[in-house]
N, C-alpha and C positions, 0 to 999 in steps of 0.2 A: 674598881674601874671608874668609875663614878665620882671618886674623887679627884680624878687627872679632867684635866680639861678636854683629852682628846684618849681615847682607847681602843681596841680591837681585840676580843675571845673568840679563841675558835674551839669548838664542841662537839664531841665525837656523833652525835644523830640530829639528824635533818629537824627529829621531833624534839631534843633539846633544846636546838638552835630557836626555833619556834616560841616557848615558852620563855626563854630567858629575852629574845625580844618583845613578847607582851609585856613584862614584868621593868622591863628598861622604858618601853613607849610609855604604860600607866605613871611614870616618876618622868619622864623628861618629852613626852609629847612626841609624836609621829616624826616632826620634822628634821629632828636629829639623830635618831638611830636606824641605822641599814641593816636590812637582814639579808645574806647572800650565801645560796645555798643551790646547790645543784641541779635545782629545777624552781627555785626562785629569787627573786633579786627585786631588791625595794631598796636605792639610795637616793634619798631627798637630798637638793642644792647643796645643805647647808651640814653636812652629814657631821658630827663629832665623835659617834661610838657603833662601832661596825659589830654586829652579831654573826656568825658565819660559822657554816661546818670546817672542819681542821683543813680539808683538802681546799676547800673553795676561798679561806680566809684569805685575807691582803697582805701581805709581809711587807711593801716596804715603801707603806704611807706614811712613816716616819710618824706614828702614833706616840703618845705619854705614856702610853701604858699596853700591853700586850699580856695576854692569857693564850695556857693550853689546857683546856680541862682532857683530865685521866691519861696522864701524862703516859701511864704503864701499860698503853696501848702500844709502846713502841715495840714490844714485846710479841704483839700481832703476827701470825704470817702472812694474811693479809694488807692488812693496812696497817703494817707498823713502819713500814719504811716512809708512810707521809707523816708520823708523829715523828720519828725521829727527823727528821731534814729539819720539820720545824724545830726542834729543842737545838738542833746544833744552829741554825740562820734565823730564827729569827728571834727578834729582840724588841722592847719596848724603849724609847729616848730616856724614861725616865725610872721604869720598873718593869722587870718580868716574871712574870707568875707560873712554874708549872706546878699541876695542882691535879694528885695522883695519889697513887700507894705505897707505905715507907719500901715496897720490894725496891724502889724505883733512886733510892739514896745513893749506894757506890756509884751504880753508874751516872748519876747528875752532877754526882762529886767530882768523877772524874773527866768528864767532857765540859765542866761548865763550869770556868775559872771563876772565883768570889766569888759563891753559889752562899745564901746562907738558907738553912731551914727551918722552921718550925711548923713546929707537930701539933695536932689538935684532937684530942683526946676524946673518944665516944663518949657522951653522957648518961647513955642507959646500955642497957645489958643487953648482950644475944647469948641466948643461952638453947640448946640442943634439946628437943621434944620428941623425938626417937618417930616411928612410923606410924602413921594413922589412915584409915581408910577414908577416902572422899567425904562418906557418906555421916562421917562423926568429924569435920574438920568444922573447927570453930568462925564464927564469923569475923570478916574483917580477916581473911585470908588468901592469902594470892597464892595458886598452882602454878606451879613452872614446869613445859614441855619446851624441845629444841626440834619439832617441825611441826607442819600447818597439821596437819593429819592427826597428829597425835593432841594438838592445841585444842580441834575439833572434838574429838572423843570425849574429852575430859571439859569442855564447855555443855555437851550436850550430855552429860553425865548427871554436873550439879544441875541441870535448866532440873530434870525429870526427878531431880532429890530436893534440891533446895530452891527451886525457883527460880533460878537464872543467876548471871554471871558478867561480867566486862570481860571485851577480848582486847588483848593490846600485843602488836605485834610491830616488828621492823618495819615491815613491808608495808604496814597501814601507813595511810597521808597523813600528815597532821592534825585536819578536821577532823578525822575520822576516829584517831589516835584519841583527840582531845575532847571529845564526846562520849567516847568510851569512856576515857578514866575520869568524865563530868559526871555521870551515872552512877560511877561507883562511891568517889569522894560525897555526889550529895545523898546518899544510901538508900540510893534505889534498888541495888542491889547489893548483897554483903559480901560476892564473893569475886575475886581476880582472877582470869586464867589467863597466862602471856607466856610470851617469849624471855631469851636472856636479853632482849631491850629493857625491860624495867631497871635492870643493873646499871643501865648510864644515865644518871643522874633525876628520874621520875621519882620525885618527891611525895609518895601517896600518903594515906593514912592503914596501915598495914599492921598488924597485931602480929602473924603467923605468915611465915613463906616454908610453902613445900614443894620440896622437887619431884616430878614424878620421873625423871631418868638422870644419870648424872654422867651419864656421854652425848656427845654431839658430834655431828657430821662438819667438821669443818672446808670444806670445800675439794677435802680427796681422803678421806678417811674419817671412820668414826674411832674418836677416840675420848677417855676419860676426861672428865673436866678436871683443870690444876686446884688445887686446895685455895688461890688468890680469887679465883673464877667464879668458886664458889661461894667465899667468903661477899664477892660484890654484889651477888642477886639476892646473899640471905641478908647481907647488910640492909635492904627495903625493909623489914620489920621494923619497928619500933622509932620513933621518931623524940629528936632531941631527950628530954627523961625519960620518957616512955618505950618502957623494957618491950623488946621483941623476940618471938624462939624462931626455930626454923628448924625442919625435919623434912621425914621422907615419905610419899605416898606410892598408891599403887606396887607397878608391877618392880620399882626403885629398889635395891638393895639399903640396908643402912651403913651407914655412913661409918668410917673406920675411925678408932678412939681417935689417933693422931692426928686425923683430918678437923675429927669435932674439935678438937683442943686447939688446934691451929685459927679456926676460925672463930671459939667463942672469947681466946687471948690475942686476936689478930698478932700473929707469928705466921709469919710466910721466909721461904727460901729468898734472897732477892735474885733479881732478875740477872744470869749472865750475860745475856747477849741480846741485843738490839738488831732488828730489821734494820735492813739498809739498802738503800736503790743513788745510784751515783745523781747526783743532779746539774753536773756539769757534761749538757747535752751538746752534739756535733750536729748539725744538720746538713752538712755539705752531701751527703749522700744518705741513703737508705740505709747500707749496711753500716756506715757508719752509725749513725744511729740509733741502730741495736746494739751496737757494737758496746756504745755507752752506756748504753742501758745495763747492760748484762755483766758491766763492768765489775771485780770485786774490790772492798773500801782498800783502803792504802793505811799505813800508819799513820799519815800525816790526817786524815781521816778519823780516825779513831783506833785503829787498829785492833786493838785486843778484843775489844766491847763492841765491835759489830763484827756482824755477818752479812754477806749475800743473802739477800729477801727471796720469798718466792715469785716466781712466774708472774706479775699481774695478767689480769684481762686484758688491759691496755697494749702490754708487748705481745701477747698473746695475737690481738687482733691485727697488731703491725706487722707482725710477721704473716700471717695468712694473706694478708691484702700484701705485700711484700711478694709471696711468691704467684699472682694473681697477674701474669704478662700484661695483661689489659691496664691494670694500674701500675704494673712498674715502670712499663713505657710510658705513663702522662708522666711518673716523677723525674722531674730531670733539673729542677733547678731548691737549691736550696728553702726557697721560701713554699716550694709544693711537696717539701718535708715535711717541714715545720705543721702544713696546713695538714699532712696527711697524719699528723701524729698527734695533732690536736681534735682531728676526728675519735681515730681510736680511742681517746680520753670519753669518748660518749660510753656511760656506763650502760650493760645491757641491762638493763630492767625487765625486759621480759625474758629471760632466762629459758627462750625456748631453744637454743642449740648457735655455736660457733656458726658454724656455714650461715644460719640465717643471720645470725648477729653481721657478720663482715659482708653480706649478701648489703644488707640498707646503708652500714656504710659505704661503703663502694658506690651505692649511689647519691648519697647524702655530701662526696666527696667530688663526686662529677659536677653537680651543683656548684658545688663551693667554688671549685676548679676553673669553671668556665666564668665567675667575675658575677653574676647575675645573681648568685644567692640558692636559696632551695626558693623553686617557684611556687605562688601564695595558691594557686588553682591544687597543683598538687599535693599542696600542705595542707589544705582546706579537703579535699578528697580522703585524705590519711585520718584528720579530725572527725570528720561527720561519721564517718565508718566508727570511732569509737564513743562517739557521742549518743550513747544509749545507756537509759537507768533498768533499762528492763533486768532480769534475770538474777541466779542462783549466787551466791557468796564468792564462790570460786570464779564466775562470768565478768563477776566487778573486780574483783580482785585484779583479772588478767587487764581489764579495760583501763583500769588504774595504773598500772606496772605499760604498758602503752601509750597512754599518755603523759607519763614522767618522763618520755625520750622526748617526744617532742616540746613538753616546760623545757627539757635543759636544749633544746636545740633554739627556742625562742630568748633562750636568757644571753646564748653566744652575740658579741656585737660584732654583726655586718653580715652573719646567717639569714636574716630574714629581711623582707623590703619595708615592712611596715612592724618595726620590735613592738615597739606598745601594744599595738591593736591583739599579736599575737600571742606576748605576754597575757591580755588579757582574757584572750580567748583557750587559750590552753587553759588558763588557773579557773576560771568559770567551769569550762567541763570536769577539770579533776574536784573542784566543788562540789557539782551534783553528780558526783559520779561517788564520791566521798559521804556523801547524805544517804544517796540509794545503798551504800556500802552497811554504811551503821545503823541503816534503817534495816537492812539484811538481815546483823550482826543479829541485833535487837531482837527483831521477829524469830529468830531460831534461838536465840538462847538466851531471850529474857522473857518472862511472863508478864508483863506489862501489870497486871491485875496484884502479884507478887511486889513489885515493886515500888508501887503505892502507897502498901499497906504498911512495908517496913518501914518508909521513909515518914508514914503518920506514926507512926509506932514509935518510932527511933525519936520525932518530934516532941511526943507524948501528949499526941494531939486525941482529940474523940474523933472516930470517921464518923462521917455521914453518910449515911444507907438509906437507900431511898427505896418505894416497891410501886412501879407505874401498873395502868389498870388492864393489864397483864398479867400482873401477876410474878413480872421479872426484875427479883432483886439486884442491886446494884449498890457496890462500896466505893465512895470518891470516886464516880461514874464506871467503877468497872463492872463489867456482871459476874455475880456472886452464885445467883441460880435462880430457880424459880419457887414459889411458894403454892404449892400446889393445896389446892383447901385450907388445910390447916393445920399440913403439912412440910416444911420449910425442904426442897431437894437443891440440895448443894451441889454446887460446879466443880466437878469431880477431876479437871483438866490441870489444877493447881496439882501443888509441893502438896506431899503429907505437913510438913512443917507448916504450910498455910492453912491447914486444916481449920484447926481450933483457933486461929485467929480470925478465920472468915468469918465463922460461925460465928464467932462472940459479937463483932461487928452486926451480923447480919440480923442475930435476931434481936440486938438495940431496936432497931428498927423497924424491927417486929412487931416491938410489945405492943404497941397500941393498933397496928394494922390487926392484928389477931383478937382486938377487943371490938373493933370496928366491924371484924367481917362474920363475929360470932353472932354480934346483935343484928347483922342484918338476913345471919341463916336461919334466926329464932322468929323470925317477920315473915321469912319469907313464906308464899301458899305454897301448899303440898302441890301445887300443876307443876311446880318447879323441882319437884323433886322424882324419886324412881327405884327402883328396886331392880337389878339386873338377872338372869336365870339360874347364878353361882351363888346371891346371897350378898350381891356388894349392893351399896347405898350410894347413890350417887345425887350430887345435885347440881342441875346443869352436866356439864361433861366433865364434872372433877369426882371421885369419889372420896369422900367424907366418912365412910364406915362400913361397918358390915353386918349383917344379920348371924346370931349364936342361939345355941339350942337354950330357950328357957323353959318353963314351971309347966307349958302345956302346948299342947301342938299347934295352939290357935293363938298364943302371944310369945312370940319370940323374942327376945333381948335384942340390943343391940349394942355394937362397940363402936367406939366412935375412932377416928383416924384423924387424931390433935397432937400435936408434938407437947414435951413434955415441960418444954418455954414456957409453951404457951399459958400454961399455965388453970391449976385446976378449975376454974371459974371459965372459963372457956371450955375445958373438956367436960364440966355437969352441965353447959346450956347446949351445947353439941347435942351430947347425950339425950338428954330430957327433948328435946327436936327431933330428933331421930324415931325417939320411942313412939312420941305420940305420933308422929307420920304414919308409921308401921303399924300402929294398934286402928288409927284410922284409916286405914287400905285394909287391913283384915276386916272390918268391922262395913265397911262397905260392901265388899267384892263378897262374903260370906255373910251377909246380912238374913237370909233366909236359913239359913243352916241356926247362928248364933240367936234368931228369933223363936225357933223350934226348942232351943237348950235351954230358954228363959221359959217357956208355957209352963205354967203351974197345972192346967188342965189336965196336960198329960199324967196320966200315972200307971201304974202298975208296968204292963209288959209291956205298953205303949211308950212310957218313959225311959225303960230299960232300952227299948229301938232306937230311942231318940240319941239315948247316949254311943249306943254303937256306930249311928250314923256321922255322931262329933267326932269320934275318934278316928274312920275312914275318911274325914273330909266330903262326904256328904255320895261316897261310892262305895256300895257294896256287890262283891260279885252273889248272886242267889245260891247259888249251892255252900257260899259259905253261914249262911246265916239260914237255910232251911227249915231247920228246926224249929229257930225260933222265932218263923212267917208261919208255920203251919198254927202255932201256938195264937197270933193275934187273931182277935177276931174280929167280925167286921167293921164294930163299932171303933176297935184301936186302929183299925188298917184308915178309920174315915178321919178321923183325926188326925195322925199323920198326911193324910193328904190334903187337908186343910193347909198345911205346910209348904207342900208343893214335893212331896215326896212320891213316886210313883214307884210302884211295885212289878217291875217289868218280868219275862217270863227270864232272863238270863239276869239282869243286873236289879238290884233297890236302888235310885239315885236319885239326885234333885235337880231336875233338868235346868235350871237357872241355873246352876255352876259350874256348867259345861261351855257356857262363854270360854273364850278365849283369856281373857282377864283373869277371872277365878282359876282358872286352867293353868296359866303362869305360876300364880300367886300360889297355888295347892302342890304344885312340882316343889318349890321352895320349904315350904314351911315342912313335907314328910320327909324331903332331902335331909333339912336338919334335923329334925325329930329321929331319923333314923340313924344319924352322925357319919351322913358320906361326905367323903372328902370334893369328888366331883358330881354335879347335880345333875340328872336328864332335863334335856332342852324340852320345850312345847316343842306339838306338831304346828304348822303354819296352820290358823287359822281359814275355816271354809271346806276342809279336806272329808269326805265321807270314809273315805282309806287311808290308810297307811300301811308302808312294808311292816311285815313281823320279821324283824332284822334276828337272823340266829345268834342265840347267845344274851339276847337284850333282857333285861329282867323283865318277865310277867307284871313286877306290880308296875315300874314306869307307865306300863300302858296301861294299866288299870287308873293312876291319878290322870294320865292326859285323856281318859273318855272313853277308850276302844279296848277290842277284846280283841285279842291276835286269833285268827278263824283260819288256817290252810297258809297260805303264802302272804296275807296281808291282815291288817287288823281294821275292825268295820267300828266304828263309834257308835257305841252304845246308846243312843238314842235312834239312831238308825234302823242297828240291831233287831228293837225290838219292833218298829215299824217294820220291818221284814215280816217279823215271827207273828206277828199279826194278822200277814198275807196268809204266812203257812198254813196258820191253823185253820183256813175255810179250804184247804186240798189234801187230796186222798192220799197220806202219807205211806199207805197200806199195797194199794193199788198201784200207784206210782204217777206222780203230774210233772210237766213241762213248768220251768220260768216261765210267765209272763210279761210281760214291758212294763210293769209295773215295780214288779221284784229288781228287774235289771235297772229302772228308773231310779229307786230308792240307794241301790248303792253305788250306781254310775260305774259299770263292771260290764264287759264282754261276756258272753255267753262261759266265755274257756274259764273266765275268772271266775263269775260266779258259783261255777259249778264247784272250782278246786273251795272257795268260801262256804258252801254245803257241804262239803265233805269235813270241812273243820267243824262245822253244826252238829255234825252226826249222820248225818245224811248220805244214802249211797248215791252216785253218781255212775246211769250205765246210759255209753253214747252211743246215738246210733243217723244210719243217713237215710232218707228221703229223698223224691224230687220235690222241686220247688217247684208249686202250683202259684201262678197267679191270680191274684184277687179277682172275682166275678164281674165288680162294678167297679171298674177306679176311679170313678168319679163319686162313687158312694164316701160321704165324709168318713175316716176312719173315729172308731169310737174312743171315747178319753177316759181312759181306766183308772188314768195317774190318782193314786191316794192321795191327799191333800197333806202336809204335814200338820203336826200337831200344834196347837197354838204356843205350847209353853217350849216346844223347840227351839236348844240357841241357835239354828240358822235353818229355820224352814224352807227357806228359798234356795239354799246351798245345793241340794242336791239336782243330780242330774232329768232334766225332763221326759217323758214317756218316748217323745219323737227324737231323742239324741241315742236309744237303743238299737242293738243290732239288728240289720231287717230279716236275719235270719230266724227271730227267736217267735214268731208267733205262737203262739199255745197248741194248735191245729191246722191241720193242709185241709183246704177246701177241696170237692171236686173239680175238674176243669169243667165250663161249659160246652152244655152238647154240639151249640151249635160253633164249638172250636175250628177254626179253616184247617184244610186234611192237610197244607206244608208244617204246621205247626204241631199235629198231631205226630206227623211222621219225624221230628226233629228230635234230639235227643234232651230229655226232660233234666234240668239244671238241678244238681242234687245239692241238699244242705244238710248240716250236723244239729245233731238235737239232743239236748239229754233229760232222763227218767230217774227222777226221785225217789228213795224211795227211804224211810226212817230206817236204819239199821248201826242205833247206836253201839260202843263199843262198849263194855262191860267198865262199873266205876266203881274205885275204889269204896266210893261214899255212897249206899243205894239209897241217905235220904238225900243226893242232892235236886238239883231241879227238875223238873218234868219235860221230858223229851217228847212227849206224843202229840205235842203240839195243844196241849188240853190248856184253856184259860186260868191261868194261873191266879188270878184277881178273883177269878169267881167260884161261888162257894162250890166245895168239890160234890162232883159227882155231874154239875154242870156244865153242857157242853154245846160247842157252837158250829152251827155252819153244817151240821147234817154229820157230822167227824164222827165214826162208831167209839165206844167206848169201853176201855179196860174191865176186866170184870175184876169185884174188890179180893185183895187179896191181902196178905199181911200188910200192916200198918197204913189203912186208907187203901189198898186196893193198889201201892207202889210193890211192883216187882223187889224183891231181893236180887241182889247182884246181878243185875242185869238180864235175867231170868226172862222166859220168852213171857208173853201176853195174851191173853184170852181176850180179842174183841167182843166182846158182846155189851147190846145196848140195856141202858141201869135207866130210871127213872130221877130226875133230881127231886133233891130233899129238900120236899118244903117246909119242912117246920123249924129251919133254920130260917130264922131272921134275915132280911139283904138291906146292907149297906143301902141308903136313899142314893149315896155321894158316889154309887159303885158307878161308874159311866159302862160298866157291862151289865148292871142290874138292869135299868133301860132295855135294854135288847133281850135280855132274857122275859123278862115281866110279857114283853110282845108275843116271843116268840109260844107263852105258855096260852098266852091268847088265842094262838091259833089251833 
């Protein structure tokens, strides 16, 4: 065309039309080529070469030159009756081109005298690749479905396999169209999924075309595509030499031998018979009108080689607006035919139903009708209603399909009052309406992060991957994931196929971030670092590692949590960081325990203690080690408590490690030691009790401090301040709590009692009236024990005045001189209960001493006035529970006493007296 001085092609799609005038404007400059199409129209002054869809094209500018591209659309039931009108009227002055498929030979031969042809031979091969599923289709491959629905499926198919996809469809605008397949050709994406639009003349770069059905809905039935039909969408593979296949996907049947053979030797049947619609119209009436329309060809016509076309939309709407009284009475004069029938020519683009469709013509006709046009207020009202980017693929879609009625009602001259302004306000909306479209497309079924990478890839470019001080990795700005320690977690939202390409990228970028962040975890002070109640290491709020059971219960290993990038030199300074964190937290928090394991002083059975106490973590229950306390004597018992070991009458412990710290840290290390999979938590810090939860293991409570006693478990430093109380009341006789006892474990009288009864202690309740005090203004006396100094929280416990006022020791008399209302009122009764030792027979009769006898001091010594067992087998301890002879023994003095015994003291007094 281009070499005639003046020319005009007309092109089967809007979106053909589009690309062939870019490609004419970039060689001959804006001012001379028009593009006119049925919802646009751009002809500058000086126009020489018309671009234009077949229907819209100019037949008879008396052009140089004339084209019809795919000539063998006459074949159409749709719109083959407007390729045929053109092949038989129109003409170029000096050349005409129809430019199609050899089906299309007889019959051009025969309608189109001095016709000559030549044929142009494919240069690469199509050759049949039989069925393949989605998910193994190679790239640089285009899927083909024949409706929106099924386009969608298999768009969102490849996004969730492969990464994403270009959609290209009929119905998309040009922008939208041409953005799409920008994405695809610059290889952002590697894969196609369209309609049978790519088969009119979309030039891509295509390796593979598969069909995923090989019937289509053609506007009143589904039926099989022709073996020509198929041939034109698999013809997209392979360009100029470059061989292309084509096959069948999904739920697609394969393809029959004869059909393949037909299409990879291009042999088709040719075409008998031509669509045809009469084009010598009557406008003097209505019925006439149809009348022509519906006419069938004549011989002089062509006879043999046409046929009556189907039904268009166009006669279709003439006739409904035809039997519409209201419109048939305005028709009355030839030229409001004409006008009525070049409405109907408005194609419906939004495809929401006949009645609506002839509903807006019928008004768009009143308009016309009345001389004034369609009014700019109500065209401007019709506009802004669809002048929105908001919403879903399908909302632009329709908004899209909306706005191409009104382009083509602005492109008609003398439709509107102001054509330019309209012109360009239509084309401006279906622009951004066409952006928000493919920006749509895009976000559903393309991964933008995917697309990047292939097209550096595809480049054979390095990405750059960057990690902000966040910690969130990024490739060619996309996010890749986050780097968690020293740890790299990957953005799990991509392809599997993207997998290993992220990664590779990502941890480029790594390598030296992972050298940077090692030497500054090898610096950093242990305040920044922690140990969690499961055994994890953490530093800051990232975890780095974990604690594993090593060589001894008091140094644990650890494993560090470094990817394997990262590389070994990073996971031994990890390591070696971690280790020594850990060995110095143990070596802290257990510093009194690990000072005790080092004394060379100690020896003999004193050494042997020291070792049992390392391997308890610095808590032993007394009945289990019995034996071998009766065995030390006083000189080994003093020595150890140089340590800070006390020998209490229920537990041996070291009251420094009943902190809360050491308490954490000791759960952990016999967790492992022990190889449980989940650890017991600490109690919260501060607590004198806790529940004895059923079912909970004995020892947990044993490392966190307490001894489960009745319904709750009392911490063992408590404990023995209790049993301390005990042993100056008459376990025999039977005594009351006092506000002391109930001070110590911060317990209700009901509690304490059910806590005595886990001791070994009977509990018998009984009621009383309640006497009021003599003098209430007499200060009450302060009994409260003072804690011990080396207690981890002396002051934790509850004070003497937070006790029940019911629990005094003793009811006073009332006074005599009580007033006789008060005497005669009925006396306020309270609950009390009576102690009394009645332990329960134990498996072990050497364990600990229940009589409340001072277990620290040398035996036979005893406190507080307490009568005294008479000796009986081994030291004067009952067998099996066996009852007990009170009677009082002299203590043995010519045992030696501990200087260091803090009961020596009170004993030495008491022999004083």
């Amino acid at each position: 065309m281009l070499a005639h001085r003046t020319g005009v092609i007309g092109l089967p799609l809007r979106l053909l039309a589009r690309e062939v005038y870019d490609r004419i404007v970039a060689q001959r400059g804006p001012s001379v080529v028009a593009l006119v199409t049925g919802e646009e129209r751009i002809v500058p002054e000086r126009t020489q070469y018309w671009v234009a869809t077949t229907e819209a094209m100019p037949t008879n500018i008396g052009a140089d030159f004339l084209a019809i591209d795919e000539i063998q659309l006459c074949g159409d039931p749709e719109r083959g009756h407007v390729f045929t009108d053109r092949l038989l009227h129109a003409r170029g002055l000096h050349e005409t081109l129809f430019l199609g498929s050899e089906t299309m030979r007889g019959a051009i031969a025969a309608l189109v005298p001095k016709v000559q042809f030549s044929k142009r031979e494919r240069f690469s091969e199509l050759t049949y690749a039989g069925s393949k599923k989605i998910s193994r289709m190679k790239p640089r491959s285009a899927i083909v479905g024949f409706s929106v629905e099924n386009t969608y499926a298999m768009a969102e198919l490849i996004r969730r396999q492969k990464g994403g996809c270009a959609v290209v469809m009929g119905a998309l605008s040009p922008r939208t169209r041409n953005a799409q397949v920008a994405m695809y050709q610059n290889g952002d994406v590697d894969y196609l999924v369209a309609t049978d639009a790519i088969g009119m003349g979309l030039n891509l770069d295509i390796d593979h075309v598969a069909f995923s059905a090989t019937s289509k809905f053609d506007g009143r039935r589904m039926r099989p595509l022709f073996p020509y039909e198929l041939a034109q969408i698999a013809g997209r593979a392979g360009r100029h030499t470059t061989d292309g296949t084509f096959g069948v996907t999904g739920e697609a049947s394969p393809l029959q031998p004869e059909i393949v053979d037909a299409i990879e030797n291009h042999r088709f049947a040719p075409l008998q018979r031509l669509q045809w619609r009469n084009d010598r119209l009557e406008f003097g009436t209505l019925d006439r009108l149809i009348g022509a329309l519906e006419a069938r060809p004549e011989p002089r016509d062509g006879g043999e080689w046409l046929t009556k076309g189907r039904e268009a939309d166009d006669l279709r709407a003439l006739k409904v607006l035809g039997e519409d009284p209201e419109v048939r009475d305005r028709v009355s004069r030839p030229s409001d035919v004409q006008l009525l029938w070049d409405v109907c020519r408005i194609p419906d683009f939004r495809s929401i139903s006949e009645a609506e469709h002839a509903t807006l013509l019928a008004r768009i006709f009143g308009f016309l009708q009345s001389g004034r046009g369609v009014p700019s207020d109500w065209l401007r009202r019709q506009i802004e209603r669809i002048d929105r980017t908001g919403g879903d693929i399908d909302t632009l879609s329709r908004r899209l399909a909306f706005i191409r009625t009104w382009t083509y009602v602005a492109q008609r001259k003398g439709w509107v009052d102001d054509e330019s302004h309209w012109r360009e306000a239509t084309r401006a909306v279906e622009d951004r309406l066409s952006d928000a479209l493919h920006g749509a497309l895009t976000q559903r079924f393309v991964d933008r992060r995917t697309s990047v990478l292939l097209r550096r890839l595809k480049q054979k470019e390095t990405l750059v991957a960057e990690v902000n001080d966040k910690g969130e990795v990024t490739v060619e700005g996309e996010y890749a994931g986050r780097l968690d320690g020293f740890r790299f977690r990957q953005d799990e939202t991509g392809s599997p196929d993207e997998a290993k390409m992220l990664a590779r990228a990502a941890y480029e970028a790594l390598a030296p971030e992972f050298n940077l962040r090692a030497d500054r975890f090898y610096n950093a002070p242990d305040t920044e670092m922690d140990f969690t109640e499961q055994g994890g290491l953490m530093w800051g709020d990232t975890a780095v590692g974990k604690l594993v059971k090593g060589g001894d219960v008091m140094r644990p290993s650890v494993q560090a949590f470094v990817d394997d990038e990262a590389g070994s030199d990073v996971a031994e300074k990890v390591t070696r960081r971690l280790q020594h964190f850990i060995d110095r937290k143990v070596a802290a928090l257990f510093e009194p325990l690990l000072a005790m394991s080092r004394d060379e002083a100690l020896t003999g059975l004193a050494r042997g203690f020291a070792f049992r106490l390392v391997e308890t973590l610095g808590i032993i229950p007394r009945d289990q080690v019995a034996a071998e306390v009766k065995e030390l004597d006083q000189e080994a018992r003093g020595s150890l408590r140089k340590h800070g070991v006390r020998f209490g009458q229920y537990t041996i412990f070291m009251p420094a490690l009943l902190k809360p710290a050491p308490t954490r840290l000791r759960l952990v290390l016999a967790s492992l030691w022990d190889g449980r999979d989940e650890f017991p938590e600490s109690p919260p810090p501060g607590l004198v009790t806790i529940p004895n939860i059923e079912g909970f293991e004995p020892e947990a409570y044993r490392l966190s401090g307490y001894r489960p006693s009745g319904a709750r478990a009392i911490r063992i430093d408590m404990l023995e301040r209790l049993a301390d109380l005990l042993r100056g009341q008459d376990s025999r006789g039977g005594f009351e709590a006092n506000p002391d006892m109930l001070s110590i474990t911060g317990m209700t009288l009901e509690q304490f009692a059910d806590l005595m009864g886990g001791l070994g202690y009977k509990a018998e309740q009984g009621e009383r009236p309640k006497v009021k005090p003599a003098d209430p203004a007499k200060p009450a006396s302060e009994a409260a024990t003072a804690p011990e100094a080396d207690s981890p929280d002396a002051a934790g416990a509850p004070s003497a005045s937070e006790s029940q006022p019911d629990t005094a020791p003793a009811a006073e008399e009332a006074p005599a001189d009580a007033a006789p209302a008060e005497a005669e009122s009925a006396p306020e009764v309270e609950t009390f209960y009576t102690f009394t030792w009645a332990p329960r027979p134990r498996a072990n009769p050497r364990g600990p001493r229940r009589d409340g006898g001072n277990s620290d001091a040398p035996r036979g010594e005893r406190k507080g006035g307490r009568p005294q067992g008479k000796k009986g087998k081994k030291g004067g301890k009952p067998e099996g529970g066996g009852a007990r002879n009170f009677e009082a023994r002299p203590p043995r003095k010519e045992k030696p006493i501990d200087p260091d015994n803090p009961f020596a003291v009170l004993a030495a007094l008491k022999d004083k007296k």
